[in-house]
C-alpha positions as CSV (number, residue, x, y, z in Angstrom):
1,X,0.0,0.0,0.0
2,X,0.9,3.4,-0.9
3,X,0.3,6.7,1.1
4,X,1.2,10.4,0.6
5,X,1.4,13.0,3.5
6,X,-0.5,16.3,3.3
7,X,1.1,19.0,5.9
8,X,-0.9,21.9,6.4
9,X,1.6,24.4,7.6
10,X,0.8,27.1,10.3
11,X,-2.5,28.3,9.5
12,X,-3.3,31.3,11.3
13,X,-6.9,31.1,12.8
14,X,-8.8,33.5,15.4
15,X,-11.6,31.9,18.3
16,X,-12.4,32.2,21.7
17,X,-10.2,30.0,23.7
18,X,-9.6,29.8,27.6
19,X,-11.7,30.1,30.8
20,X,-10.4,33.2,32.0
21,X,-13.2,36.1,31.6
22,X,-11.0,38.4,29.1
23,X,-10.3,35.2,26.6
24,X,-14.0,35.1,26.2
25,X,-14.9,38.6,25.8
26,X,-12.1,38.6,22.7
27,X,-10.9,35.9,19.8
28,X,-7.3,34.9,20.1
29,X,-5.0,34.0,17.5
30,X,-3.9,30.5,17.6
31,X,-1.3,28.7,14.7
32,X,-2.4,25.4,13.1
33,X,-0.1,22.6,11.7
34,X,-1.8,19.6,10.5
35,X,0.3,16.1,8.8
36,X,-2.2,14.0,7.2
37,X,-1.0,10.0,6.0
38,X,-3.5,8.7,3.6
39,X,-3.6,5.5,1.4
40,X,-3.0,6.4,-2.5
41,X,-5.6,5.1,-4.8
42,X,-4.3,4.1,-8.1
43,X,-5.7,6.9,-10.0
44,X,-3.8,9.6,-8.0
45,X,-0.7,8.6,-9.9
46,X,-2.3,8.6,-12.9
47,X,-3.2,12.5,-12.4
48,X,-7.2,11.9,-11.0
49,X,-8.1,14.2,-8.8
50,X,-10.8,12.5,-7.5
51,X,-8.9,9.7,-6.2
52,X,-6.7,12.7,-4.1
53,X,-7.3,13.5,-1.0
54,X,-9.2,16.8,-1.0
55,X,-7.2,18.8,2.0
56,X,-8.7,22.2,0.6
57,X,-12.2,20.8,2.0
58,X,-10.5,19.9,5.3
59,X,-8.9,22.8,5.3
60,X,-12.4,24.9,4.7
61,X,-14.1,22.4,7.8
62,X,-11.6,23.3,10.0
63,X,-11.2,27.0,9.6
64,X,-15.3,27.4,10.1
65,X,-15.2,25.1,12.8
66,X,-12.7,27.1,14.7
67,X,-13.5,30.5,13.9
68,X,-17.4,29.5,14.6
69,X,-16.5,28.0,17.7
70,X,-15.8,29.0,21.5
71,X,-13.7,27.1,23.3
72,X,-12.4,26.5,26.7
73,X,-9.3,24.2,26.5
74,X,-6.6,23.8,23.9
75,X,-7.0,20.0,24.4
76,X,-10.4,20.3,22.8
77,X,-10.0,22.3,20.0
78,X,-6.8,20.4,19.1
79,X,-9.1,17.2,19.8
80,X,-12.0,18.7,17.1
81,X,-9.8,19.2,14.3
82,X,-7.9,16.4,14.9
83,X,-11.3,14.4,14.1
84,X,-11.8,16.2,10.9
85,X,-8.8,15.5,10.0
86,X,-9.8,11.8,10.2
87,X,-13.3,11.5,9.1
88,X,-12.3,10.3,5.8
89,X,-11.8,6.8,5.2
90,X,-8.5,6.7,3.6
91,X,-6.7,8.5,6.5
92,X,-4.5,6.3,8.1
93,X,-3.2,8.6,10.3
94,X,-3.2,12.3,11.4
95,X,-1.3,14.7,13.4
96,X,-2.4,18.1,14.7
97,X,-0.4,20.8,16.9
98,X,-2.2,23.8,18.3
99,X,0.1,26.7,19.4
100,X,-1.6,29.7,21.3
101,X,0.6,32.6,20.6
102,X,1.5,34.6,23.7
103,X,-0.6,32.7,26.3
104,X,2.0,33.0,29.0
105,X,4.0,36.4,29.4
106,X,7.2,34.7,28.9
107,X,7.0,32.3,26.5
108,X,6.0,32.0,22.5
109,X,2.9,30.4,22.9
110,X,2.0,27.0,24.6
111,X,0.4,24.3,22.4
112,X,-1.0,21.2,22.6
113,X,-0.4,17.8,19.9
114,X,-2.8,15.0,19.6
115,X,-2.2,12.7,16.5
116,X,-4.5,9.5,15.7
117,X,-3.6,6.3,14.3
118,X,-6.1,4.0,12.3
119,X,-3.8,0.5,13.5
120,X,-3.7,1.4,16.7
121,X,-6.4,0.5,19.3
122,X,-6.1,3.8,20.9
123,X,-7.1,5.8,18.5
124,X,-6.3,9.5,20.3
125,X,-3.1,10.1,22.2
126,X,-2.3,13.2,23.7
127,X,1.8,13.8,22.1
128,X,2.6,16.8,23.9
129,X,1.8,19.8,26.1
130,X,4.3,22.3,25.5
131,X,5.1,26.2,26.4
């Protein structure tokens, strides 16, 4: 079997994340980086589009999703688009780190990594938790 990787490479999204009151009142900025693994059908080599993975469409699900969406912890957000990132059935595995810029007065940003893997039993881990 044959698989391609799709990396999505710090897309720059605004929503309401945290629990404090002044990260409700006002989106944040948070950085997206997404690596997709998905099986090749034979007519992606053969220049088909429809056998490609569309990543513009999970792309377009994840940027409504977040910037529609009001969230309280970086583990869920990064959890949601982590499931879009799977939902199609040639996705063998997906990765997806969350940075919030500038959520700690002396650090870049912290983020948060979950990643999913169709062999393995547990299908969400949590990879890191980082500032």
């Amino acid at each position: 079997m044959r698989e391609a990787t799709v990396n999505i490479s710090n897309l720059r999204l605004r929503t309401f994340i945290g629990f404090n009151p002044e990260e409700q009142e006002k989106p944040q900025d948070v950085l997206i980086n997404i690596e997709i693994r998905y099986r090749l059908g034979s007519g992606v080599l053969e220049d088909q589009v429809d056998a490609a993975l569309n990543y513009k469409v999970i792309t377009k699900r994840v940027i409504r999703h977040v910037e529609e969406g009001r969230f309280l912890l970086l583990e869920k957000l990064t959890s949601d688009v982590l499931d879009i990132c799977r939902e199609d059935s040639s996705v063998t595995y997906a990765r997806v780190r969350i940075d919030k810029p500038n959520a700690l007065r002396f650090a870049d940003s912290v983020s948060i990594a979950l990643e999913y893997s169709r062999s393995e039993t547990r299908s969400l881990r949590l990879l890191e938790k980082a500032s």
